[in-house]
C-alpha positions in Angstrom: 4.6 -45.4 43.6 1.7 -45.4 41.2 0.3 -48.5 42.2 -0.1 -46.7 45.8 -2.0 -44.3 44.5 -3.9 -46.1 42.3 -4.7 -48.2 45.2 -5.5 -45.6 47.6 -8.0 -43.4 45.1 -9.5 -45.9 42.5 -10.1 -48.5 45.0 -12.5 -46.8 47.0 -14.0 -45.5 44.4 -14.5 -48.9 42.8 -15.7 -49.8 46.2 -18.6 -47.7 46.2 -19.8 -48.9 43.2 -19.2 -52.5 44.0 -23.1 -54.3 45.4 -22.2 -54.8 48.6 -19.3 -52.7 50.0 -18.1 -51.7 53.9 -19.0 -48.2 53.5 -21.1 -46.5 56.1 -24.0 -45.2 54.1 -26.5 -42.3 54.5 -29.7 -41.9 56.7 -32.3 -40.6 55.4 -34.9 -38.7 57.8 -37.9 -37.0 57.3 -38.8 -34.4 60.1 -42.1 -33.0 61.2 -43.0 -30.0 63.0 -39.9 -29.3 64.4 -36.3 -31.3 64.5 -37.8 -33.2 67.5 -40.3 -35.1 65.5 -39.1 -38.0 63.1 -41.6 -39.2 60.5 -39.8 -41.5 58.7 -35.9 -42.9 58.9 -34.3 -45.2 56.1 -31.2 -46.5 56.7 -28.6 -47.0 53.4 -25.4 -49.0 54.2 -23.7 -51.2 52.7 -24.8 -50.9 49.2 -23.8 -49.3 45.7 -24.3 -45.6 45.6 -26.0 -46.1 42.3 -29.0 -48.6 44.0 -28.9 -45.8 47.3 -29.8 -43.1 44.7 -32.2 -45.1 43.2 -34.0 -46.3 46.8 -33.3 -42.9 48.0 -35.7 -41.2 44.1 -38.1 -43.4 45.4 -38.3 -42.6 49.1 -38.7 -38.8 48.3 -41.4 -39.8 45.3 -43.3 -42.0 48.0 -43.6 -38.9 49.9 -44.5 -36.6 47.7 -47.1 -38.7 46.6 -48.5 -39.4 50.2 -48.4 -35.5 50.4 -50.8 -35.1 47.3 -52.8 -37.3 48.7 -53.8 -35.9 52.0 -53.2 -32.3 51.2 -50.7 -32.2 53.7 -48.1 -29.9 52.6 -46.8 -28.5 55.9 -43.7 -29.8 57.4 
């Protein structure tokens, strides 16, 4: 009995920490005037949640930093 649960709730979680795993991961879209408009689009699958927080830091940094640049604050 407890190696079914240990299997079905650590597993996964172990999983998602693992380098390279089978879990769908999360997109990542910036938008622009409206919900019609796509700027940018990442794509995260496959990898440990730590390294898609860290890519994901990064992403938002990158655009905050193009944003400074050009004075373009609007969305």
């Amino acid at each position: 009995m407890i190696e079914k649960i240990i299997y079905r709730f650590f597993a996964p979680a172990g999983a998602l920490l693992a380098d390279h795993n089978h879990f769908r991961g999360i997109n990542l879209v910036r938008f622009g005037a409206n919900l019609n408009i796509m700027l940018d689009r990442k794509d995260y699958e496959g990898i440990s949640i730590l390294d898609l927080s860290i890519d994901m830091y990064h992403s938002i940094t990158n655009i905050k930093k193009s944003r400074a640049l050009t004075g373009n604050w609007n969305w």
